[in-house]
C-alpha positions in Angstrom: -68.9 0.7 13.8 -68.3 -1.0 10.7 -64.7 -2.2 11.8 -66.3 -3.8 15.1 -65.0 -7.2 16.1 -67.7 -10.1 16.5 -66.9 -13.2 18.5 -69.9 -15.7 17.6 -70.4 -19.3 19.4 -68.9 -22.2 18.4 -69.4 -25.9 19.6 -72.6 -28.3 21.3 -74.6 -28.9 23.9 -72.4 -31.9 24.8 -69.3 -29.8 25.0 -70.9 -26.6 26.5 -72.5 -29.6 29.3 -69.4 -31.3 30.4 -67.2 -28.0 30.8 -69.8 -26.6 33.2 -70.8 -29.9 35.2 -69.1 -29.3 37.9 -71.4 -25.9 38.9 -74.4 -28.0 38.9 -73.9 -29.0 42.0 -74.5 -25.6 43.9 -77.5 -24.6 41.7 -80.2 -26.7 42.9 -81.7 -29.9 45.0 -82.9 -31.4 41.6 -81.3 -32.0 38.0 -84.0 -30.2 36.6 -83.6 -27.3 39.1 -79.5 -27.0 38.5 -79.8 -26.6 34.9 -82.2 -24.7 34.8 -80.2 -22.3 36.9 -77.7 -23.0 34.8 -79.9 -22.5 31.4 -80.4 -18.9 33.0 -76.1 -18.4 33.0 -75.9 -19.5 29.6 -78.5 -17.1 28.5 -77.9 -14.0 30.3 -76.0 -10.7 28.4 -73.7 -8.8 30.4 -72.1 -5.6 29.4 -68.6 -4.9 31.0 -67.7 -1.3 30.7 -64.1 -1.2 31.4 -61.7 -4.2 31.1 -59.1 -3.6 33.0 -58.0 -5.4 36.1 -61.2 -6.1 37.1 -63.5 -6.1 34.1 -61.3 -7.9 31.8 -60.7 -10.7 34.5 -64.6 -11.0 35.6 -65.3 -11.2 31.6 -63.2 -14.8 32.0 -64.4 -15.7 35.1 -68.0 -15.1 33.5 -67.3 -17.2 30.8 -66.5 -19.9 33.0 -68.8 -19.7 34.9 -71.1 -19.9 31.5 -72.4 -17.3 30.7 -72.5 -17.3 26.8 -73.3 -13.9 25.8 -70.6 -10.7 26.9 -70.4 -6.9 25.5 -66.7 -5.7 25.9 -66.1 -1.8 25.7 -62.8 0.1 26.5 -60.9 2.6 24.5 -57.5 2.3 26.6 -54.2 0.3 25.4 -52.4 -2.3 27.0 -49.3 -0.7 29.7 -46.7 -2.0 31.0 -47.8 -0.9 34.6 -51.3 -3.2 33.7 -49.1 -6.2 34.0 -49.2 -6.3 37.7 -52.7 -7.0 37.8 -55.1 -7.0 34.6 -56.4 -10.0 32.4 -54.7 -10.3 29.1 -51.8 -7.5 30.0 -49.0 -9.3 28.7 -45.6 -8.3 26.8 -47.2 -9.3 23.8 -50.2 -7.4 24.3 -48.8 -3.8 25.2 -50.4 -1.2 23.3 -53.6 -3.3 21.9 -56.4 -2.2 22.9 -57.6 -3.4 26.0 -61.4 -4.4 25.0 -60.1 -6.1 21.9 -57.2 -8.5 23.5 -59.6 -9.3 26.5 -62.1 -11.0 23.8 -59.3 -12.9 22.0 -58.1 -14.1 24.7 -61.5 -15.4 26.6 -62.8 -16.5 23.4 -59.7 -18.6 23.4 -60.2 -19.8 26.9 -64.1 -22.0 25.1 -65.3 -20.9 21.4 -68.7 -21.2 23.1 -69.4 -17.7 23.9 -71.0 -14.5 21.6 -68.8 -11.6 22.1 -69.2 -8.0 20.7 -66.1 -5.8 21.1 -66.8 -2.1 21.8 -63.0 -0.5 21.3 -64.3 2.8 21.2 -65.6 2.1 25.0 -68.4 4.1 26.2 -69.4 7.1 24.0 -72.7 9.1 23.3 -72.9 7.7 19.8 -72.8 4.4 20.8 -73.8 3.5 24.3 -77.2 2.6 23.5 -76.2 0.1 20.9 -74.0 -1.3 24.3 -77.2 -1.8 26.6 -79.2 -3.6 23.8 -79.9 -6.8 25.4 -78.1 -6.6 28.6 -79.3 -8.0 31.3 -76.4 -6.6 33.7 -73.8 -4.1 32.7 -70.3 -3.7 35.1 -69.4 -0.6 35.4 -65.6 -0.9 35.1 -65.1 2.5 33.7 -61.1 3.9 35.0 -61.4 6.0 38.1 -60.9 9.7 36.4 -63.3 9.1 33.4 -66.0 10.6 35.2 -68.0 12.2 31.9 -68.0 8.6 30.4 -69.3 7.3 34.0 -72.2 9.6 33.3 -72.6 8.5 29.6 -73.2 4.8 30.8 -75.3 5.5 33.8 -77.4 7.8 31.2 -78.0 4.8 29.2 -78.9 2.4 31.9 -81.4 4.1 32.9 -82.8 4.2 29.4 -82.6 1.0 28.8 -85.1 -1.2 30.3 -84.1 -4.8 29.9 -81.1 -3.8 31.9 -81.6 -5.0 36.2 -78.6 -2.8 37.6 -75.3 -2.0 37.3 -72.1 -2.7 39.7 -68.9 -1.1 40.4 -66.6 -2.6 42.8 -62.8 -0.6 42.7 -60.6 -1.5 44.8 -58.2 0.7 47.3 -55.2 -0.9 49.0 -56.1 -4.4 50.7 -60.3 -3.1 50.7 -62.9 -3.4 47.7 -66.1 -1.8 47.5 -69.6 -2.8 46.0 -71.7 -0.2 44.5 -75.3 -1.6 43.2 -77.3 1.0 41.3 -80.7 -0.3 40.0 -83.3 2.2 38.3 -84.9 3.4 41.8 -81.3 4.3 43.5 -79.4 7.5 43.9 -77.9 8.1 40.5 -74.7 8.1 39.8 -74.6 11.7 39.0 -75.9 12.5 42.6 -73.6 10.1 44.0 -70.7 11.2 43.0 -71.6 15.0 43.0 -69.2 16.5 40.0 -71.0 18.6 37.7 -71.5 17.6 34.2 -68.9 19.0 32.2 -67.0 20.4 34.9 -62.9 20.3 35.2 -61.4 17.8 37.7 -59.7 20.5 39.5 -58.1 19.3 42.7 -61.6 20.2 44.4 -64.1 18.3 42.0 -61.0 15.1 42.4 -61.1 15.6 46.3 -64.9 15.1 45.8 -64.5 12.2 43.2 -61.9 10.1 45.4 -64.7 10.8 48.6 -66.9 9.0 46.7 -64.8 6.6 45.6 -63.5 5.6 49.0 -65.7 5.9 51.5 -63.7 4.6 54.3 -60.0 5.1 53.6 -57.7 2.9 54.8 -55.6 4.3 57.6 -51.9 2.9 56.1 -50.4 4.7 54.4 -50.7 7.9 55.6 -53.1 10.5 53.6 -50.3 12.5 52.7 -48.3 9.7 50.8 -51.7 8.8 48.8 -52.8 12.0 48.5 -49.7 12.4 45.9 -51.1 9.8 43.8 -54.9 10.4 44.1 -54.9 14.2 44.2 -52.0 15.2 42.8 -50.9 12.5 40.2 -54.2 11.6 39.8 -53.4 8.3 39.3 -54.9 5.3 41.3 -52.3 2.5 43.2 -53.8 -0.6 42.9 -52.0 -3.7 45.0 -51.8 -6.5 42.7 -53.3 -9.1 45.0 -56.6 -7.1 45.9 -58.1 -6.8 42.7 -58.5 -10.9 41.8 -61.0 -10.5 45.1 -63.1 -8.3 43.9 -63.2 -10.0 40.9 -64.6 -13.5 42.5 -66.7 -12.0 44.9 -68.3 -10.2 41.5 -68.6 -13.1 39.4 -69.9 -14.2 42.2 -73.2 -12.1 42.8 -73.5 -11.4 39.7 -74.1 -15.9 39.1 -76.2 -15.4 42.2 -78.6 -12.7 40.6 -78.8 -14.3 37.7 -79.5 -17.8 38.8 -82.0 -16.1 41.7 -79.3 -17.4 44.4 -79.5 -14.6 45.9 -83.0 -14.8 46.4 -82.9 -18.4 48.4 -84.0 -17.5 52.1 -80.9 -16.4 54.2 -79.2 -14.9 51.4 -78.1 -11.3 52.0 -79.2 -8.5 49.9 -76.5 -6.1 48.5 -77.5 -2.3 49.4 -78.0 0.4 46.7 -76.2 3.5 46.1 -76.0 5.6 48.5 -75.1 2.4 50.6 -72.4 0.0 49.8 -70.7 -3.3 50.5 -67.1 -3.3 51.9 -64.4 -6.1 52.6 -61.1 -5.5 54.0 -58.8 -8.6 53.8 -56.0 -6.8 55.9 -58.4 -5.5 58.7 -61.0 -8.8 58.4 -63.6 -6.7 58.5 -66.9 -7.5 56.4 -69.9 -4.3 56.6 -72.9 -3.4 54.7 -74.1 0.8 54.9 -77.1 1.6 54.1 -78.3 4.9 53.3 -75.8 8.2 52.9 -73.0 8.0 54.8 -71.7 11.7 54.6 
């Protein structure tokens, strides 16, 4: 699109050194071995699909971390229900597009940083242009957008610079982690709605299944079953969603440094498995395998 906003790095080495010093530490037993791990940060791509209260805020967090090099795609405006939780949803910024006010304002946060601005989000025409040169996309896509889901996971596949692809939503005090990599299930047969097909209340019954894979038991069904089902709209507590955004930044600095590869380090499963955390409950599993 001709009308696409570009972010393009500004500053040094100096600079770009002394703002990330005080990672080094965790990245190695050697100088040469933390920035190196660091070098890797800096030069990774990362697509995030969906900035909302999770994508937009893991974008930042990214940055920080940083990583030098994001893709930012969403097509929704700035609410005033998006202020209880979501990056960059401020008074000032209801009804600017979402992708577009997240870049401003991490670009703000260090000049440092390449960013390409996809306000479209994640169409057909365009999606492949998205993956070129990722190295990890987020899939941050809104719950219901199920046909655009299927657009991105289309293109992952196709594209083969790109390792895997995360999605971690988040449902009352509990957030999930979704891995897909080009040998899992696929989203498609994950998630089991047709292509094309209406979200009538079955196909959303099906969708939310997926979704959630262990609801939590307050409150009752019936109460959220108004909002998932019927409203279809999805409740988020505000204080849930920051979690899954650190413990996302975090693996995703762990895969890209090879953290996660250091002996002891545990090894998210793949789709049909999943990761769960519930802060409420203080419970911490791993499935693998179907779970239906």
């Amino acid at each position: 699109m001709s009308d696409r906003r570009m972010y393009t790095a500004q500053g040094d080495d100096d600079f770009y050194w002394e703002r990330v010093r005080r990672n080094l530490g965790w990245l190695g037993n050697t100088e040469q071995e933390q920035r190196e791990r660091q070098q890797k940060l800096r030069d990774a791509v990362i697509g995030v699909a969906g900035c909302g209260g999770i994508g937009g805020a893991t974008a930042e967090r990214l940055v920080r971390m940083g990583v030098q090099n994001l893709k930012l795609a969403d097509p929704d405006k700035f609410e005033a229900s998006n202020i209880n939780r979501q990056f960059a949803a401020t008074v000032g910024n209801i009804g600017r597009n979402k992708a577009e006010a997240v870049a401003e304002a991490v670009y703000e946060t260090t000049h440092d940083v390449n960013i390409d601005v996809y306000p479209e989000g994640i169409e057909a025409n365009s999606v492949d242009e998205f993956f070129e040169g990722c190295d990890y996309v987020l899939d941050k896509i809104e719950l219901y957008e199920i046909e655009a889901r299927y657009v991105l996971h289309e293109a992952f596949r196709r594209a083969p610079r790109c390792r895997f692809m995360m999605l971690t939503p988040v449902f009352g005090q509990r957030t999930f982690f979704f891995k897909w990599t080009k040998d899992s299930m696929t989203a498609e047969e994950y998630f089991g709605v047709p292509r094309g097909a209406e979200l009538d209340e079955a196909n959303t019954r099906q969708l939310i299944s997926r979704f959630i894979p262990e609801m939590p038991d307050y409150p009752s069904w019936e109460v959220l079953e108004q909002w998932f089902i019927k409203d279809k709209e999805c409740p988020i507590f505000a204080g849930t969603p920051p979690l899954a955004q650190g413990m996302l930044a975090s693996r995703i600095g762990q895969a890209i440094t090879g953290l996660d590869q250091l002996p002891g380090s545990f090894e998210l499963p793949v789709t049909p498995g999943y990761a769960m955390l519930d802060t409420q409950k203080w419970i911490a599993k791993a499935v693998h395998g179907k779970w239906w």
